[in-house]
N, C-alpha and C positions, 0 to 999 in steps of 0.2 A: 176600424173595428165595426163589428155588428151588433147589434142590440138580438139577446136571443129573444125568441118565443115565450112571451110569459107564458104558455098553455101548455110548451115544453117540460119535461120532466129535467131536474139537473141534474147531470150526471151521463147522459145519453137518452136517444131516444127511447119509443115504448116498446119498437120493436129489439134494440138491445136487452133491454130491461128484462123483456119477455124470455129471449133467448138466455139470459144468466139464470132466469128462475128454471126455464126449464131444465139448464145442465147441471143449476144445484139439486132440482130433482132426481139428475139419472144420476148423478154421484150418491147422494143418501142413497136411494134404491140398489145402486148398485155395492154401497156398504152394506146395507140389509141382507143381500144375497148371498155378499161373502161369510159374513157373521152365519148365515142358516148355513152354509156348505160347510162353514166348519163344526157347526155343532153338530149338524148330522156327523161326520167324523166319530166326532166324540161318542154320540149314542153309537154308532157301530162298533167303537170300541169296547166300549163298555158289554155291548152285545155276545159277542165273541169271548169275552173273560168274567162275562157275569159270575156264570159258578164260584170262580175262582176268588171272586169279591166278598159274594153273599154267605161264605162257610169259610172264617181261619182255619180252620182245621183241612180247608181243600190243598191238593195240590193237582199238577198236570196231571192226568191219569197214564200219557201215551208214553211221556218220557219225565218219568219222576230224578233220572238220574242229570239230566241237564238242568232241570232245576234246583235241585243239589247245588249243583258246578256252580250257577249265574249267581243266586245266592251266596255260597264263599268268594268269588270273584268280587260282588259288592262289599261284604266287609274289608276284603284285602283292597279295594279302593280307601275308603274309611281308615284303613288302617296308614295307607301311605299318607295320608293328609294330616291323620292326629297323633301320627308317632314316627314319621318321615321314614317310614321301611320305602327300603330300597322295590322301585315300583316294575322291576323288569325280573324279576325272581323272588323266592319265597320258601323259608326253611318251613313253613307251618304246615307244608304236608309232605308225605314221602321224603319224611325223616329217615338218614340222615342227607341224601342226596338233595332234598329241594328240588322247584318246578322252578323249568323255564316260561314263565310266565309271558315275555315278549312272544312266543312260539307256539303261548296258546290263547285262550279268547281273554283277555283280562278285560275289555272293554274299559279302558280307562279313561276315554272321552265322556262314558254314560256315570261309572264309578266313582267319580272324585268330584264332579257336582250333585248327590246323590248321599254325600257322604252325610249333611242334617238328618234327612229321613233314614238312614242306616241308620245311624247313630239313635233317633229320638224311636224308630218305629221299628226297628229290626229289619234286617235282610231280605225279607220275606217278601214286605212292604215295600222296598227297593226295587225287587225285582220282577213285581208288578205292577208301580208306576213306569217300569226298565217297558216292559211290554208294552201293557197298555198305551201308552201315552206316545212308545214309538211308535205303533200302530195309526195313530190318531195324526201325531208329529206326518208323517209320509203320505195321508193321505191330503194334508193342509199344502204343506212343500210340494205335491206335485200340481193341488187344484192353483195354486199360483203362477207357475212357469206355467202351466196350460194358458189359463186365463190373459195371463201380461205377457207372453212370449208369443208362445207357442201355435196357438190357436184362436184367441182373442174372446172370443164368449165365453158367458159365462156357465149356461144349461153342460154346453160340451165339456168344459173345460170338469164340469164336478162330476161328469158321467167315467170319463175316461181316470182320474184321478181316484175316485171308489171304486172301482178296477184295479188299478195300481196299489192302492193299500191296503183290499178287500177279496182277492181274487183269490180261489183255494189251493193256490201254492203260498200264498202269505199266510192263509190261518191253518193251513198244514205247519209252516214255520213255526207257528205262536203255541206249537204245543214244544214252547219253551225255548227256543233259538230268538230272544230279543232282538241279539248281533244283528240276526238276517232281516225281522221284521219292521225294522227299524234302518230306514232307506230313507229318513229325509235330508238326509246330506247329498243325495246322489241328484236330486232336481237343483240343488245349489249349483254342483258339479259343472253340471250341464249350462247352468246359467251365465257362473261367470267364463267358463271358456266359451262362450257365445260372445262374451263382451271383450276378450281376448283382441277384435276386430278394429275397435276404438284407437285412431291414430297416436291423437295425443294421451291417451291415459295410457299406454301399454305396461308402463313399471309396476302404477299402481294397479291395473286388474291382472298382472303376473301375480305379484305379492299377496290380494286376497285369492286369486285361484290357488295360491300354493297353502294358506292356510287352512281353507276347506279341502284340501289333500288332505294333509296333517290330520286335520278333524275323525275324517272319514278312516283314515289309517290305522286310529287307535280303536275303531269301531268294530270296522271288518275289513280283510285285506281282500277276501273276495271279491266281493262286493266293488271294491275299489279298483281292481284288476279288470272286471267284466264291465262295468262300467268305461273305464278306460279304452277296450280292445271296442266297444260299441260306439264310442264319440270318434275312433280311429276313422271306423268303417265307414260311418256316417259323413264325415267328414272329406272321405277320399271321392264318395258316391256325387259328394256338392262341388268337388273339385274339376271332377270330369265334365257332368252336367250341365256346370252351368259355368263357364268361361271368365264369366263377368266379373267375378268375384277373387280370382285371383290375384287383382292388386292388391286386397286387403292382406295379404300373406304375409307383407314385412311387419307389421306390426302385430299380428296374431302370433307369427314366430316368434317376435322379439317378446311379448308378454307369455308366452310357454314357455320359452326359453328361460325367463327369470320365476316363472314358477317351479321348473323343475330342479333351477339351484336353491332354490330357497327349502323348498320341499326335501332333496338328497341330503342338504347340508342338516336341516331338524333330524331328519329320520333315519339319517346312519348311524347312530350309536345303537336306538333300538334295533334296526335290522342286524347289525352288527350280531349283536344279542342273542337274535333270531335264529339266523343261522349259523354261527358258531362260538356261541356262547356255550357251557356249561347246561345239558340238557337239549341240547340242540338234536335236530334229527334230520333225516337225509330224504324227506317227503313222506308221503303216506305209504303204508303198506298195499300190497299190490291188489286183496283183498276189499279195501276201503275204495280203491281205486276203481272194481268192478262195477260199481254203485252206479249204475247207469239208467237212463230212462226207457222203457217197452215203448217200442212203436204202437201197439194195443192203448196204451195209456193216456197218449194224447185224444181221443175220442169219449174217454171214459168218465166218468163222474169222481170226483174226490169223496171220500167216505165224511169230511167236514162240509160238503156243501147238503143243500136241500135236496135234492136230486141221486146224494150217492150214501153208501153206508159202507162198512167191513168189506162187506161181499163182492160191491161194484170194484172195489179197490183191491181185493184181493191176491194175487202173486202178481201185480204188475208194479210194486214199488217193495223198496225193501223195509221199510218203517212207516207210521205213521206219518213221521214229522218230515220225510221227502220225497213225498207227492208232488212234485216238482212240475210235471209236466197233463194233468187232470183239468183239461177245459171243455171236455165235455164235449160232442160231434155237432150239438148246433150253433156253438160258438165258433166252432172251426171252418163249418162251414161262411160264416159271416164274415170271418177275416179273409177267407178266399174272397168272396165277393166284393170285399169292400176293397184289396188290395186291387183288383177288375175296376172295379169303378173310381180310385185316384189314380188312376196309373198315370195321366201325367202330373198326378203330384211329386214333384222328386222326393219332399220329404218320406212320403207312404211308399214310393218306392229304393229307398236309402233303408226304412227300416222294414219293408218284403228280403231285402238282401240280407241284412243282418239276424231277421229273427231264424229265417232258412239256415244260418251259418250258426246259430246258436241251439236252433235244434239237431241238425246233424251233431254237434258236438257233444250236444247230453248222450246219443244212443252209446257213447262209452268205444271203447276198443272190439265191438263188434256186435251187430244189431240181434234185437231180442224181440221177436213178437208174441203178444199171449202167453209170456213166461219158458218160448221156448226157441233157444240155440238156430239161429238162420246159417250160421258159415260164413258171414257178408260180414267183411270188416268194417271198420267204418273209418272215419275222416283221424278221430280220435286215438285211435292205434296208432301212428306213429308220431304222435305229439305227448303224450303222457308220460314218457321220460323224460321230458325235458325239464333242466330246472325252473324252478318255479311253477309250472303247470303240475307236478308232479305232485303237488301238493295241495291240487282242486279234485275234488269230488265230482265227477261229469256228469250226474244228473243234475246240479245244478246250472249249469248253463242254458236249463229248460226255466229255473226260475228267473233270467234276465227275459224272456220272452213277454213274461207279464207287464213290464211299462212298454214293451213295443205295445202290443196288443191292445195296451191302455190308451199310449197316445193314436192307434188308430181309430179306434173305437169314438175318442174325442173330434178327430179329423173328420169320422165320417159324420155323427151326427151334425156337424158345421157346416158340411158340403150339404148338408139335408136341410139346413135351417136356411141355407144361402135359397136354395134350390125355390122355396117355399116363398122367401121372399119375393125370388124373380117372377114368380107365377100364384100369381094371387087366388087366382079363382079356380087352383089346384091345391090351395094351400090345405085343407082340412082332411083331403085324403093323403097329402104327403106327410102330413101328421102325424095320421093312422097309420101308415104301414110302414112309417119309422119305428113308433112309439109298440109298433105288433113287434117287428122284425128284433125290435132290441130286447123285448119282454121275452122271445120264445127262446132266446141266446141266453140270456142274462140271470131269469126267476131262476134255471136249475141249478145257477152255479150260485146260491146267496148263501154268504156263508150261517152254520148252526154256532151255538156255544161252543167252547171246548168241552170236551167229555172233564170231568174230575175224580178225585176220589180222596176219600182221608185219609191223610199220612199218620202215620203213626206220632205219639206225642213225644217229646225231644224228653229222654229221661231224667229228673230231678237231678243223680248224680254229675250230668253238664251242666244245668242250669244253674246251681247251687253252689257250685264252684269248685265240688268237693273233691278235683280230679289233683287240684293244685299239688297236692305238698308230693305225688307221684311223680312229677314233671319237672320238679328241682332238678338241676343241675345239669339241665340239657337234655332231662328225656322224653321220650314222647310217649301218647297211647295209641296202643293195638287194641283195635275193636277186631268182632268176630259177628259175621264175616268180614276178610280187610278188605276194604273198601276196591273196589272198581268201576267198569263201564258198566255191568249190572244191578251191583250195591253202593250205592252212593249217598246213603245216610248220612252217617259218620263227616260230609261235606256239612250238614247242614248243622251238626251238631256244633261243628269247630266255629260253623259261622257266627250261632249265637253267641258264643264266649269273644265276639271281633278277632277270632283265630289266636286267641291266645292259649289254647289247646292243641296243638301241635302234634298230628297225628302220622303214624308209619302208613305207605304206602299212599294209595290216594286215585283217583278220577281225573286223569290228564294227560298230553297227548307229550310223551318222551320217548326218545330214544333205545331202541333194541340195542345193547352192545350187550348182550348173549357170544361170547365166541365160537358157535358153531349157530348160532343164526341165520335162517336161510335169507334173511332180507335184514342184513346186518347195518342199524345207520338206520330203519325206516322207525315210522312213531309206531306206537303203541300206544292203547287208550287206558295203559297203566306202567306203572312200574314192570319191568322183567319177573317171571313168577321166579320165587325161590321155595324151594320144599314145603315149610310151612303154610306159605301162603297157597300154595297151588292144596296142600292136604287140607286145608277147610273150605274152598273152591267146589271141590268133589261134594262135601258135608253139604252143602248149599246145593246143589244141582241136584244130588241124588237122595239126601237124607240119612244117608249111610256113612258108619265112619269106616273108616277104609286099616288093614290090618298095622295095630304098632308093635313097632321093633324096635331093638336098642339103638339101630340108626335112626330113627323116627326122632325119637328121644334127642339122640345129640345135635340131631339137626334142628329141632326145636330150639332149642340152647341157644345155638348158634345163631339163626334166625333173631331170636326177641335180643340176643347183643347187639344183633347187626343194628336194628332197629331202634336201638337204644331203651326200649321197652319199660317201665316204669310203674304200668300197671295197664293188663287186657280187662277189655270190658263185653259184654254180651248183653246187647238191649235185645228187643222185642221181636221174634224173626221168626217164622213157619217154621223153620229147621233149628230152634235152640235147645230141646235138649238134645238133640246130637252133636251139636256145636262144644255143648257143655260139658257132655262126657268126652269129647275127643280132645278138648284143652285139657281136661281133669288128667287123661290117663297119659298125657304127651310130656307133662308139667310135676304129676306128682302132685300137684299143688291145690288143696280143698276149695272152691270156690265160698265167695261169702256174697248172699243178697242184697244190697245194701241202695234204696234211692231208684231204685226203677233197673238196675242192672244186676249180671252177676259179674264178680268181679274177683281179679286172682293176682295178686303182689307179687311182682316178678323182680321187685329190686332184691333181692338177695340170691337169683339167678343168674342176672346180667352186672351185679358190683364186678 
């Protein structure tokens, strides 16, 4: 044995020593990092939904009727949890038929952990921590795979990640679409089918890729689908590529493989559900389907970023809330250059392939420039009958472009910071004309608040309760106007009651079975109109009541039976006295004011 060095440190030398303090230094520091990357997150989020924080009385301004929808969807979570309603349909709206709830956004991944703050704070509160927080959630989930995967630093990894959950197709989403802007399951995704590779774990990282399916599933199915056709793609581009990697195949197959029975075997009761359950529909209308992205548009400014407003945005999208494809011409131009300068990256060029295949795909069944008709079909025309495609919205597949474009964006500044390293005494202008080239791409597209506006206040006679003793015995309320894809109040009033107000008609995506229906089987974003409903429709768009006749009348009749009707109500609306004389003269029956509505007893029309 040897006698150590009394002048020695115990434990190891000084240069060990030295070497553990330094790495506990780059780990704190590199905690510190993570912890700012995510709290900036947060402030952005926060940024973006300020409005919406700082006045209860705000709502979305752009799509007041989708927040409507996310709000009753939150209670009817709340509701499966505290009173075990059955969580894949729902009698509490479009009485008496019920929604197919698996078929439409229930989001019961977000809903049913969500259901304390439903329950303690209201719906409201729900479903802008649903937002917020998924906004924030997505940008955290992608700075991670960046960071530990992807890319490995940390500067790239938060750059391209605040892209990914910040970019003006997400805060076009967040006027009200949570489902969409809430993407941090999809960098899990990615994650563990990365870890799919692992010889010996392959059971166990099947069984967790297949849970975060699951996850994701009861989220957004889109999102899960596109997601999916882009790991394909990716996947095939590394297959070719690069040779080497092929041996890992048996056990990447073999843990996909147990993902994808694990996953089938969960989620075929709900698909089941989905497509031919009760409410079920035969895809989108052909209409919805037209919802395509303007080649004009990808140049153009989003009317939510810095840089765009109404006007920049104007007939090159069809709403607000799907500006899908708005990044603006000096950002386009960067990813050209930047896809130029990795090209032998396979991964930057795995996603040049796939973003090119996801933006051909948005231009829809035939391309549109500047809002006008080219004759040029596109890729999308003869895929959008097919099932399941037939029930995607093709401007979207402009929104999967934003994590390509994320993770290049992160790639590139990496290749920048390498670059910098190799050449020291170039380092301060590689800096510069990083830090110019990202700012002249990036400042136009920073996302503003959302726009808001104050909703009208939910009328004492819901809040009150006062609706109840109408609704005995299984009936519901007709509000005026009945609720749709336009007026979608009446969603938020049932919410507050936790849907124990039980309303005709309703805001949801079912089945056309009209039988002379020219697209007979496709959704609608309501119930089938019947006479009544379509006769206050008109009241509502034009202000005008439209002429009655003694069939008016008996169709009325008929109608509030159908509906099981128990007592119509008319809250607070631009067009309510003509609402109010066109029930009066339809009904016979005097209205009375009572609690913030007018209000007309129908049970001794519909006994």
């Amino acid at each position: 044995m040897t006698t150590p060095d009394p002048g020695e440190p115990k434990g190891g030398s000084v240069a060990d020593e030295a070497e553990g303090v330094d790495r506990g230094e780059r780990l704190a520091r590199g905690r510190r990092l993570d912890l700012l990357a995510v709290l900036s997150f947060v402030a952005l989020g926060f940024w973006v939904t300020a409005r919406l924080w700082l006045d209860p009385r705000n709502g979305v301004r752009d799509n007041r009727s989708d927040q409507a929808q996310f709000e009753w969807m939150m209670a009817h979570g709340a509701r499966v949890v505290t009173q075990f309603a059955y969580p894949f349909h729902s009698d509490r709206m479009n009485v008496p038929d019920g929604v197919n709830l698996a078929a439409n956004t229930s989001v019961l991944s977000v809903s049913l952990p969500l259901t304390p703050i439903t329950l303690l704070f209201g719906p409201r509160t729900s479903f802008l921590l649903f937002l917020t927080f998924g906004m924030i959630a997505t940008g955290a989930a992608w700075y991670f795979l960046f960071s530990r995967v992807l890319v490995g630093s940390r500067g790239p990894a938060w750059l391209g990640a605040a892209f990914c959950a910040f970019a003006p197709a997400m805060v076009s989403h967040a006027n009200a679409h949570p489902n969409i802007v809430s993407q941090f399951v999809v960098p899990l995704l990615i994650w563990r089918t990365l870890r799919l590779v692992e010889s010996d774990r392959w059971l166990r990282n099947g069984v967790l890729l297949a849970l975060v399916i699951i996850w994701q599933a009861f989220l957004n199915l889109e999102i899960l689908l596109m997601t999916a056709i882009g790991l394909g793609v990716v996947l095939v581009v590394f297959v070719i590529g690069r040779p080497d990697l092929r041996h890992r195949a048996r056990p990447f197959l073999a843990g996909l493989g147990v993902a994808a029975a694990v996953a089938v075997l969960a989620l075929a009761y709900p698909l089941y559900v989905q497509f031919f359950g009760p409410g079920s529909y035969t895809g989108l209308s052909r209409l919805i389907r037209g919802y395509s992205s303007d080649l004009a548009s990808f140049v153009a400014y989003s009317r939510e970023s810095l840089a765009g407003n109404a006007r920049t945005a104007e007939g090159l999208a069809k709403n607000p809330t799907e500006e899908n494809s708005f990044f603006g011409w000096a950002l386009v131009v960067l990813v050209i250059a930047l896809i130029w300068w990795l090209r032998r990256n396979l991964l930057a060029l795995a996603l040049a392939v796939l973003g090119l295949l996801f933006a051909v795909l948005s231009l829809g069944r035939e391309v549109i420039f500047d809002g006008r008709e080219t004759g040029v079909p596109s890729l999308w025309a003869p895929l959008e009958d097919l099932p399941i495609l037939h029930s995607v919205v093709p401007t979207r597949w402009a929104l999967a472009l934003t994590p390509i474009i994320g993770l290049l964006l992160a790639l590139g500044a990496e290749s920048a910071r390498k670059l910098a390293v190799r050449h020291s005494s170039a380092r301060p202008r590689i800096r510069y004309w990083t830090v110019t080239v990202l700012a002249m791409a990036l400042v136009p597209i920073l996302p503003t608040p959302l726009p808001a506006t104050h909703l009208n206040p939910i009328p004492g006679f819901v809040t009150s309760g006062a609706w109840r003793p109408y609704v005995a015995g299984g009936r519901s309320v007709v509000t005026l106007p009945l609720p749709d894809t336009n007026y979608a109040e009446p969603l938020r009033w049932s919410a507050v009651t936790r849907l124990e107000m039980p309303l005709a008609r309703g805001y949801f995506l079912g089945p056309d079975d009209r039988p002379h229906a020219e697209e007979r089987g496709a959704a609608l974003f309501t119930a089938p109109p019947r006479p009544t409903s379509s006769f206050f429709t008109v009241i509502r768009q034009t202000g005008a009541v439209p002429p009655i006749t003694p069939q008016s009348r008996v169709n009325a009749v008929d109608d509030l039976r159908y509906w099981r009707a128990g007592v119509v109500i008319l809250g607070p609306h631009r067009q309510a006295e003509a609402l109010r004389r066109g029930m009066t003269e339809l009904t016979g029956i005097e209205p009375v004011f009572t609690r913030g509505v007018w209000l007309w007893d129908t049970r001794p029309l519909t006994d």
